[in-house]
Every structure is written in structure tokens, then in C-alpha cells.
N, C-alpha and C positions, 0 to 999 in steps of 0.2 A: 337704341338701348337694348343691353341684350338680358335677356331673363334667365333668373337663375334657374338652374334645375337640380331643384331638394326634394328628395324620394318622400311620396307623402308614407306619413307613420304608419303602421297596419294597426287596427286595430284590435287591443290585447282584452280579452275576456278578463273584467276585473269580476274577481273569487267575491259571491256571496257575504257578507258578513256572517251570516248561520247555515251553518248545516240541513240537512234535510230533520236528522234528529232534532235538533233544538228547536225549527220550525213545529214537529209534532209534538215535544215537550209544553210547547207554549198555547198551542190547542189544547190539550190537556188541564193544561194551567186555568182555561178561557174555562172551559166546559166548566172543571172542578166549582169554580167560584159562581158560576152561573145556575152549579146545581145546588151549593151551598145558602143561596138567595132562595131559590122555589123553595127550599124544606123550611125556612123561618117565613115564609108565607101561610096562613090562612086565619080562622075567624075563631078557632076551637081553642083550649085550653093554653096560656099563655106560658105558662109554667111545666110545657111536654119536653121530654128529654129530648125530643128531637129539633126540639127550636131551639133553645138555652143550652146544648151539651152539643151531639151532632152535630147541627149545621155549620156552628163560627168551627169547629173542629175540621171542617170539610174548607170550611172558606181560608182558614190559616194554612192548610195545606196546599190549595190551589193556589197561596201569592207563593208558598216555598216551591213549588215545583216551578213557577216562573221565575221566581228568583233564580234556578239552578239552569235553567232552558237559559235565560240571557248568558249566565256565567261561564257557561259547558264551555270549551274549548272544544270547535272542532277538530275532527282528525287527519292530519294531514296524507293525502294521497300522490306520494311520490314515489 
């Protein structure tokens, strides 16, 4: 019996889903809400601007900037 001879496929670098940008956006993103978490941390006054005003201020901004890291469209290098 004789065997066939089919070129094996090379294989093609499949393109990242994100960018390098959107990668770093989305760190940003991590940190932001991680640092929005330590400022409504601790045992002093519960009612400081910086737990109740600041912090959630810092945390809604850390989901917005993830939300824009997944959305970004990277740029196409052709």
C-alpha cells in the first residue's frame, strides 16, 4: 500500500488576543481596585472621606479601565 505524501502544515503563529497595551491597561486595572480595597481598610473613623468618597471612587475606576483594556482594539501591524 502506498502512502500518501501531504506536506505537513507549518506552523502559523496565532496573534495574541491583547496587545501588549491592553495587557498593561489591565494591570492597571488589577492594581487600581486592589489599591481601592487597602484605602476602605482599617479600624479608625468609618465615616473618613477616604473610605466612603475616595476609595469606591478609585475601585469604579479600576473596573472602567478594565472594562476599556478588554474593549481596546489592538493595532493592527501591517
Amino acid at each position: 500500500m502506498a502512502q500518501k505524501n501531504t506536506p505537513l502544515k507549518e506552523s502559523q503563529q496565532e496573534p495574541f488576543v491583547f496587545a501588549k497595551n491592553n495587557y498593561r491597561l489591565l494591570l492597571l486595572s488589577i492594581a487600581m481596585v486592589v489599591l481601592g480595597f487597602i484605602l476602605m481598610i482599617g479600624e479608625t473613623d468609618i465615616y473618613e472621606f477616604k473610605k466612603i468618597i475616595l476609595a469606591p471612587i478609585i475601585v469604579l475606576a479600576g473596573f472602567g479601565v478594565g472594562f476599556v483594556a478588554i474593549l481596546k482594539k489592538p493595532a493592527q501591524n501591517n
